[in-house]
C-alpha positions as CSV (number, residue, x, y, z in Angstrom):
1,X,-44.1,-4.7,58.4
2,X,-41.0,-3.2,59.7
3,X,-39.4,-6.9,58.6
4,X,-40.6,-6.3,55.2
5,X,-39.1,-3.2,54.7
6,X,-35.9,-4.2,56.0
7,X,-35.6,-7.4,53.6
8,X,-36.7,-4.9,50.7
9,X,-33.8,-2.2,51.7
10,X,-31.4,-5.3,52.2
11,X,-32.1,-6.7,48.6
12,X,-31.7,-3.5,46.9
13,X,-28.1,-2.5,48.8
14,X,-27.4,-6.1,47.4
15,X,-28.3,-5.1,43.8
16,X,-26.6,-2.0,43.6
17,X,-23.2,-3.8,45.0
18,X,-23.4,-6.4,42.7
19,X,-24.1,-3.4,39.8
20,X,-21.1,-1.6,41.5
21,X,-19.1,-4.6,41.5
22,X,-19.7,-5.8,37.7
23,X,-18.9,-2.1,36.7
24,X,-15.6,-2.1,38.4
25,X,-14.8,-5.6,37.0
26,X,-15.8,-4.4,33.6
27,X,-13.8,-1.3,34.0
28,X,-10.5,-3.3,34.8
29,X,-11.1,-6.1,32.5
30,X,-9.5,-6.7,28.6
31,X,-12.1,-4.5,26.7
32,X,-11.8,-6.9,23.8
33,X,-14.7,-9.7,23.3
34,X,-12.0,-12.3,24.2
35,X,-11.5,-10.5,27.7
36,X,-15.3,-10.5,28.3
37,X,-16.0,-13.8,27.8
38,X,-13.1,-14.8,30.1
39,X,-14.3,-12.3,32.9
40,X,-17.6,-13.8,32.7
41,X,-16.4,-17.2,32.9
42,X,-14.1,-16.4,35.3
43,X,-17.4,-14.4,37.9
44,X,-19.4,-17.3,37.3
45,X,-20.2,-20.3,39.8
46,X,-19.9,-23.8,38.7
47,X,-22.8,-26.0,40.2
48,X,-22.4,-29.7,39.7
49,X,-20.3,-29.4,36.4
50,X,-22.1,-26.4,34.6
51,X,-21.4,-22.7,34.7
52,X,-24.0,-20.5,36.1
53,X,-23.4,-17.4,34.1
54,X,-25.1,-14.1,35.5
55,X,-28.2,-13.1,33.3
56,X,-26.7,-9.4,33.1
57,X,-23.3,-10.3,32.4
58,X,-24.5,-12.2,29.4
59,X,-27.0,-9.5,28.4
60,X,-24.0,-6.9,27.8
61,X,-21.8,-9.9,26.3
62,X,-24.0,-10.5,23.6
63,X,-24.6,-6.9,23.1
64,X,-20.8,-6.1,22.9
65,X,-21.2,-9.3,20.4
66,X,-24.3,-7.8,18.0
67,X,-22.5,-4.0,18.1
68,X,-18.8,-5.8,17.0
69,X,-20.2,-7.6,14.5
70,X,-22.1,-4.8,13.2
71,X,-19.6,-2.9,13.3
72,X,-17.1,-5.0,11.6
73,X,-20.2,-5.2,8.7
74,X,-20.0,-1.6,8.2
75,X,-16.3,-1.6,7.8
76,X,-16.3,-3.9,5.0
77,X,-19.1,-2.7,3.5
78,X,-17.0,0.9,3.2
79,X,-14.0,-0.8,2.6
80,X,-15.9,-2.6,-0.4
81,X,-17.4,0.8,-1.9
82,X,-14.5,2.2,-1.8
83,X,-12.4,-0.5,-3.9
84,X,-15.5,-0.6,-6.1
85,X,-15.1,3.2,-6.7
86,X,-11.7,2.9,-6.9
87,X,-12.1,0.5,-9.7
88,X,-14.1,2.2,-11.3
89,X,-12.2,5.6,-11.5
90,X,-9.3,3.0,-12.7
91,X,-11.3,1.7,-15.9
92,X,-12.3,5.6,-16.8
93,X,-8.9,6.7,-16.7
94,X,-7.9,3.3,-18.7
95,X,-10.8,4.3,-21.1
96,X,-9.1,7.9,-21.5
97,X,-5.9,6.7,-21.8
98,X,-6.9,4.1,-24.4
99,X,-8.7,7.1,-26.3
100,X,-5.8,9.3,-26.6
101,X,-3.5,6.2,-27.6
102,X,-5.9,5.7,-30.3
103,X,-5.9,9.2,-31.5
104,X,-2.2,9.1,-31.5
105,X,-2.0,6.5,-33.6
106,X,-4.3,7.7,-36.3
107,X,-2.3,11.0,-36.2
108,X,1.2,9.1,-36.9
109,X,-1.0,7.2,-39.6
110,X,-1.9,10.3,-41.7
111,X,1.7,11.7,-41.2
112,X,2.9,8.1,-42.5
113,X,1.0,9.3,-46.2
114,X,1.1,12.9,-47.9
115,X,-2.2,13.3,-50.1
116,X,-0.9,15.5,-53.4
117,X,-3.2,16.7,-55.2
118,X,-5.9,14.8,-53.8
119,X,-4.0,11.0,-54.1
120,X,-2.5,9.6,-51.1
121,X,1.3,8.5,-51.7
122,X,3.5,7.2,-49.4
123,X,7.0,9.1,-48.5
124,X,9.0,7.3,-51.0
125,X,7.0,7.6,-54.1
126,X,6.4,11.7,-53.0
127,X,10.0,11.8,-52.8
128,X,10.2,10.7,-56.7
129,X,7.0,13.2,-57.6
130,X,8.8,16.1,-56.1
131,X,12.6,15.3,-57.7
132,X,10.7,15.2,-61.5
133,X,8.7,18.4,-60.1
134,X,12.2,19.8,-59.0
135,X,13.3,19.6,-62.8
136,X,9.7,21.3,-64.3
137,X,8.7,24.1,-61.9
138,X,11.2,25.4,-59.2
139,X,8.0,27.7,-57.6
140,X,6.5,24.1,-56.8
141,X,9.6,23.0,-55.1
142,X,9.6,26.3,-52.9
143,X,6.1,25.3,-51.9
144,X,6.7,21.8,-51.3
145,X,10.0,22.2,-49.1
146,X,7.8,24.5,-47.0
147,X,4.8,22.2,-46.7
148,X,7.3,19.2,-45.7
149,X,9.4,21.4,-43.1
150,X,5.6,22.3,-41.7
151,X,4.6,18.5,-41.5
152,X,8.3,17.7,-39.5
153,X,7.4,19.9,-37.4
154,X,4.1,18.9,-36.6
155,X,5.7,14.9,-36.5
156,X,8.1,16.3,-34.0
157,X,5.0,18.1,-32.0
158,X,3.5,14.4,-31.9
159,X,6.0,12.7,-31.2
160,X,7.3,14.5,-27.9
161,X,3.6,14.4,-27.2
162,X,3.6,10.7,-27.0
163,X,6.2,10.5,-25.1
164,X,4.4,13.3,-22.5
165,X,1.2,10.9,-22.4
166,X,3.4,7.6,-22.3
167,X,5.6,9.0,-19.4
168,X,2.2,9.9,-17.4
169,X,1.0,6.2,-18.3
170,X,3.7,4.5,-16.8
171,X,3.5,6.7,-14.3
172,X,-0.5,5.9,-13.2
173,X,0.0,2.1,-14.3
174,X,2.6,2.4,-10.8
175,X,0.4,4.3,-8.7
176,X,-2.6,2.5,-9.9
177,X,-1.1,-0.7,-8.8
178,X,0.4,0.6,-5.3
179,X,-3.4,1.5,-4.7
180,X,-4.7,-1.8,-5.5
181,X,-2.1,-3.0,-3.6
182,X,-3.3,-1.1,-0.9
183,X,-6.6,-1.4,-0.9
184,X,-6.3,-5.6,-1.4
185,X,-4.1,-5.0,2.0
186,X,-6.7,-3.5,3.9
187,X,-9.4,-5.7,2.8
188,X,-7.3,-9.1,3.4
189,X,-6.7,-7.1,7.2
190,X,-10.7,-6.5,7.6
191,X,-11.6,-10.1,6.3
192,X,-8.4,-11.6,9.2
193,X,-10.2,-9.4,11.8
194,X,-14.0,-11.1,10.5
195,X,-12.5,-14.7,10.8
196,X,-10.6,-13.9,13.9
197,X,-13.8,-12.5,15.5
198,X,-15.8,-15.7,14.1
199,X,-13.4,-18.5,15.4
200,X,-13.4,-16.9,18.4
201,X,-17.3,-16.4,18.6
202,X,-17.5,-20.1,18.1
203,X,-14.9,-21.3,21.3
């Protein structure tokens, strides 16, 4: 009996120094997957040309392997969103942008054509109209030098406007492009670390 217990007590101070000794070996070795594959090689026996690789050290291996990889799935799964969103916020602003151009354009269309009473004419043949007008009522000439300094300086409103908006274009096209940029830098980095982890899974 006194056997018995004595092999017992010897078997378990046997298992706790070998738990003690993996956790030490753990704690000094390369924290990286590369490092724990080479400590594990490197603790294992070689019997008759094969490696007899402790059941435990494996265990935590392949669990350091599953928790990377998972891991590294989440990462680029974020990093995706957040290009998709990015994207996304790109095309609205595009959409706004494209909106406003439009709106600027009609605007220097109308001021292109004066309407007179009720008929559209373009600047040339308004200029004649208001000469012969010049000659037959001079209270219609006082009205229609006001109306024109009125519509030059609405065109001059518009026009620095434009410029404003095209300025801020330029402007986001650059720093729309710097994020891209960005963004296609730090998913090329994620995908590198993916096929580095994968050719090294498969040595």
């Amino acid at each position: 009996m006194k056997k018995l217990v004595l092999q017992t007590m010897a078997l378990l101070c046997f298992a706790l120094m070998a738990n003690t000794s993996m956790a030490q070996d753990t704690a000094k070795a390369d924290p990286s997957l590369k490092g724990q594959y080479q400590l594990m090689l490197s603790k294992s026996r070689t019997l008759d040309g094969y490696k007899l690789v402790n059941p435990t050290r494996l265990a935590s291996f392949w669990k350091n392997v599953r928790d990377t990889i998972t891991t590294e799935r989440k990462d680029l799964i974020a990093a995706k969103s957040k290009i998709t969103a990015q994207q996304k916020s790109i095309t609205d602003l595009q959409a706004q942008i494209q909106g406003k151009d439009t709106a600027l354009s009609s605007s220097n269309a109308r001021l292109d054509e004066i309407t007179f009473l009720g008929m559209a004419f373009s600047k040339g043949t308004y200029n004649t109209i208001v000469w012969t007008l010049i000659i037959i009522l001079a209270l219609a000439l006082a009205i229609l030098i006001f109306r024109a300094i009125k519509l030059a300086h609405e065109a001059k409103y518009r026009s620095d406007l434009y410029n404003e908006i095209a300025g801020e274009y330029q402007n986001y096209k650059v720093k729309s492009n710097d994020k891209e940029k960005k963004l296609a830098r730090e998913l090329q980095d994620e995908r590198n670390k993916f096929e580095e982890f994968r050719s090294t899974g498969r040595k």
